[in-house]
C-alpha positions as CSV (number, residue, x, y, z in Angstrom):
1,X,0.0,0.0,0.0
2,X,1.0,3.3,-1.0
3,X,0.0,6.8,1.3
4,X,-2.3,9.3,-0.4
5,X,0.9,11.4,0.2
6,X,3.2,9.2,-1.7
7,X,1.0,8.8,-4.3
8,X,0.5,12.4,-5.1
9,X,3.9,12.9,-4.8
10,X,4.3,9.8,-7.0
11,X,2.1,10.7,-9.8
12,X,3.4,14.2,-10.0
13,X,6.8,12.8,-10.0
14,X,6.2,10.5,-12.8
15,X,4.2,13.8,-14.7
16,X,7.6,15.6,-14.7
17,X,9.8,13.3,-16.1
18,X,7.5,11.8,-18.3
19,X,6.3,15.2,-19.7
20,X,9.7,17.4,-18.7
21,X,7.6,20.3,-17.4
22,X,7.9,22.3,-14.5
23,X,4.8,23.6,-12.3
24,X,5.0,27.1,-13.2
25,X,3.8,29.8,-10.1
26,X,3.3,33.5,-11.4
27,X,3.7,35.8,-8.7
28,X,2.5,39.8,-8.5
29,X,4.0,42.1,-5.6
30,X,2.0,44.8,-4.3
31,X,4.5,47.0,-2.0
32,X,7.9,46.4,-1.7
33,X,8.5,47.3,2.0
34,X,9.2,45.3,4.7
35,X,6.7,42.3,3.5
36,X,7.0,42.7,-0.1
37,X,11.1,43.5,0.0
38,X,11.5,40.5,1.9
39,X,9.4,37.8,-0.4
40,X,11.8,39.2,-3.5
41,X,15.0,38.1,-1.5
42,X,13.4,34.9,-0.5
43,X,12.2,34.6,-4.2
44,X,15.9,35.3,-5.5
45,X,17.7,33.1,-2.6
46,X,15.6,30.0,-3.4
47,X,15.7,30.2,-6.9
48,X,18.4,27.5,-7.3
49,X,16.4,25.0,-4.3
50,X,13.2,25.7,-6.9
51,X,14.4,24.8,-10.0
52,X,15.5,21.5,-8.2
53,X,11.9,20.7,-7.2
54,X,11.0,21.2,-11.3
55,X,9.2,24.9,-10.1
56,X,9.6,28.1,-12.1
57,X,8.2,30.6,-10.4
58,X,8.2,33.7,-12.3
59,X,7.7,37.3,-10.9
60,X,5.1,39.0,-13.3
61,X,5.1,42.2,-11.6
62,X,5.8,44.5,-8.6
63,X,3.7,47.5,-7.7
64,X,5.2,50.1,-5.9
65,X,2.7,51.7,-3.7
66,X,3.2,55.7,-2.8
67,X,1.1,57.4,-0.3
68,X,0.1,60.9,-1.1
């Protein structure tokens, strides 16, 4: 028996090399301030650990938010 963990795991193993695609996340930042500044770094820091894991995760767009 197999664990409904394992076997999602599993079948989206098998997906990628069978296929050779990656899971593509698109990401949009609102702000880049404390939150926003921070998720970019992790997003650039990580990008090596992601494109391990078969994930290209592609920043789309930042807003920069001004106060008048």
């Amino acid at each position: 028996m197999v664990s409904n963990d394992d076997a999602t795991t599993g079948v989206r193993v098998t997906h990628q090399m069978l296929f050779n695609t990656d899971q593509v996340i698109e990401v949009f930042v609102i702000g880049v301030g404390g939150v926003g500044g921070a998720l970019l770094e992790q997003i650039k820091r990580q990008q090596g650990w992601l494109k391990n894991k078969h994930i290209d995760l592609r920043v789309c767009g930042v807003a920069i938010l001004r106060r008048c």
